[in-house]
N, C-alpha and C positions, 0 to 999 in steps of 0.2 A: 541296272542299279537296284539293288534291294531296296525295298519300304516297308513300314508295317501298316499292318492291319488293323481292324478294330476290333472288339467285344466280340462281333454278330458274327468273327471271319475265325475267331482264333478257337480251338478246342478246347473246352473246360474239363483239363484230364483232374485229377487226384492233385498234383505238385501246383496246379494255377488256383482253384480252388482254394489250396494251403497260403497261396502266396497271399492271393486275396485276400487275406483272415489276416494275415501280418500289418501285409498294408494298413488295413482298416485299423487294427488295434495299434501300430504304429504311429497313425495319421492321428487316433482319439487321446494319446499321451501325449504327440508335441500339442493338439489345441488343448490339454488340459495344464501344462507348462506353460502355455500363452496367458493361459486365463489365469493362473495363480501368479505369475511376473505383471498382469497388470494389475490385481490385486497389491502387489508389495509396492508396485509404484503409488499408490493411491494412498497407502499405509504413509509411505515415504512425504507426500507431501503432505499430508495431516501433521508432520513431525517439523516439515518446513513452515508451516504458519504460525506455530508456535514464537519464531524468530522476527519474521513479517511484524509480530501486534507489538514483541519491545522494539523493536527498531520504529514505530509510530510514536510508541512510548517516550523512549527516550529524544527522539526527535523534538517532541511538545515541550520535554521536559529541557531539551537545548532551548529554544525559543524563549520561553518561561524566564530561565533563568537570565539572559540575555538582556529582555527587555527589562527586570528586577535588577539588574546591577548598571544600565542604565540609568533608571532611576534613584537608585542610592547613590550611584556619582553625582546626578543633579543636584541634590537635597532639595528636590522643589515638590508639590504635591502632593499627592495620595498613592502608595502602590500600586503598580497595574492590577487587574482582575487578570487572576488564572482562569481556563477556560475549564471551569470545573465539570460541565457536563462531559464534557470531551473524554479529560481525564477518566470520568468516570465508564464512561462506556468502554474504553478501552482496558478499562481495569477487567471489568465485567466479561469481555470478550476474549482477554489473556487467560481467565479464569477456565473460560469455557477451552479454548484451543490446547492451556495447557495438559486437563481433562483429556482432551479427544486425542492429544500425542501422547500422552499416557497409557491409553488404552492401544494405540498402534502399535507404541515399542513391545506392548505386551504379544498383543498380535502376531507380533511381523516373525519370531523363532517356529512357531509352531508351521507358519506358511511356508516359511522358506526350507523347513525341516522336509516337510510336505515337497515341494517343488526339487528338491536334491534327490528327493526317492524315486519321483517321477524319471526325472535324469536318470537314475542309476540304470533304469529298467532298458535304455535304448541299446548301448552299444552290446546287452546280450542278445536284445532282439535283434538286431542289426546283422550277427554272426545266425541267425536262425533266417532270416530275411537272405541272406548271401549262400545259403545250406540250399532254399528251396528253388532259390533262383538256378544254380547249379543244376538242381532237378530238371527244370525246364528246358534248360540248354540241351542236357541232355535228351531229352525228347524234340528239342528241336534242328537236332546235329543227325538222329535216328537213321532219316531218309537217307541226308547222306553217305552216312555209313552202311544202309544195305547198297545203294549206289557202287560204291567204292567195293564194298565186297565181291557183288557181282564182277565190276568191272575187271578188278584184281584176278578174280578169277579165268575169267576170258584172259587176263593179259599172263596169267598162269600156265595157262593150257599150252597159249602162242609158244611164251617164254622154253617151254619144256620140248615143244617142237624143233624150235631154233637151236636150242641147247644140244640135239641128237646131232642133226647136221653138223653141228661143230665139233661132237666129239665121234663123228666118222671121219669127217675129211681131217681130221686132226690122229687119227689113227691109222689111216691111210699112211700119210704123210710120217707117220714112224715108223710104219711097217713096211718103208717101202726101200731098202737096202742101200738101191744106189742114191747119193745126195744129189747128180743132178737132177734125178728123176723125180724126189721128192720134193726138189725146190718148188715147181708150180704150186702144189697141194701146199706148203709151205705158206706161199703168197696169197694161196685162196683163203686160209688159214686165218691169216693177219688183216687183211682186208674184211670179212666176218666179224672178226673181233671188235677192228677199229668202228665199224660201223654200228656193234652194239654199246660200245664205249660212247660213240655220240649219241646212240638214243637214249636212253639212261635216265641220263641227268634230265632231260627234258622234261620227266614227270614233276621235277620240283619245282615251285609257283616261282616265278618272277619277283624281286622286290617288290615292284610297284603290285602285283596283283595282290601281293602278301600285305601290304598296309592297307591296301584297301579292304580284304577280308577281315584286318585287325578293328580296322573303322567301323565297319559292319556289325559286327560281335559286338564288339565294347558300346555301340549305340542303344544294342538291345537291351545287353546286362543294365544299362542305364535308365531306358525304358521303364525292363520288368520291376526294376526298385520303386517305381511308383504308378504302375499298372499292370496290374498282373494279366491282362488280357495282349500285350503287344507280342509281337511275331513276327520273324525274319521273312520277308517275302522275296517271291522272283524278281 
């Protein structure tokens, strides 16, 4: 089963080096998209206490009038006392919050103006990110494309071997006048054939082997996207 490797196992050719650099500068635009989304949230709720100090407001000012028209129904007594400190701090404090959400809503275009740009900048990196990852692959398919070369070649050499025998006893077999005489070479003929008919196909991977090499690959590509040091291992 393949696995990867770490840092210390993998070679730092030219294309992981590059990858490296993406990642990093990748990795330093989402924390700075992190960091500007929690800024606007913060903007955001400067803009929500704004609401918070009249909903106090108006709450006192239910009360208030409440227990005043109480009174006036009664006709007995002195008016209640309104809680005039109260009143007032909250005035004092609406003052201030409305200020401070003033200064948010001015805030908050230039940030998020700012945080859209940040954005803009990934899905190009993302297509340069997916360009160098390719690189890699490529250097890490290499081996076994001299592999397969080689091998292809030894199965070249066989191939062109077998191929002669078959195209003697396959000329035998037309040059040989009488047709009972030719039927054996005939039958040697088709029996060759059929036998290279069934070796063949045998080079092509199995389903099962084939999704598992799909599994392999696509784990890495997924890897390399966030460490440019991973590697398909034995």
């Amino acid at each position: 089963m393949a696995k990867f490797t770490t840092a210390a196992a993998a070679p730092q050719s030219d294309a992981r080096r590059r990858l490296a650099s993406m990642i990093e500068e990748r990795n330093a635009i989402a924390a700075k998209i992190d960091g500007i989304q929690s800024a606007l949230e913060r903007l955001a709720t400067a803009q929500t206490s704004e609401g918070q100090v009249v909903s106090e407001l108006q709450a006192l000012e239910s009360v208030e009038a409440v227990a005043m028209g109480v009174w006036a129904r009664s006709g007995e007594g002195d008016a209640p006392q309104t809680d005039v400190e109260r009143r007032e701090r909250l005035t004092r404090k609406l003052v201030d919050v409305r200020a401070k959400a003033a200064a948010a809503r001015g805030a908050e275009p230039a940030l998020a103006a700012e945080r859209d740009r940040e954005i803009a900048k990934l899905p190009g990196l993302g297509a340069v990110i997916d360009e160098v990852v390719a690189n890699v692959l490529l250097e890490e398919v290499e081996p076994l494309l001299a592999d397969f070369e080689e091998a292809n070649h030894a199965l070249g050499v066989k191939a062109a071997r077998i191929g002669f025998v078959e195209d003697m006893i396959g000329g035998m077999a037309r040059s040989t006048p009488d047709a009972n005489q030719a039927r054996p070479l005939f039958v040697m003929l088709e029996t060759l054939t059929k036998r290279l008919q069934k070796i063949f196909p045998r080079a092509v991977p199995d389903v099962d082997a084939a999704s598992k090499y799909r599994v392999e690959w696509g784990s890495l590509v997924g890897r390399l996207h966030a460490d440019a040091s991973a590697t398909l291992g034995e």
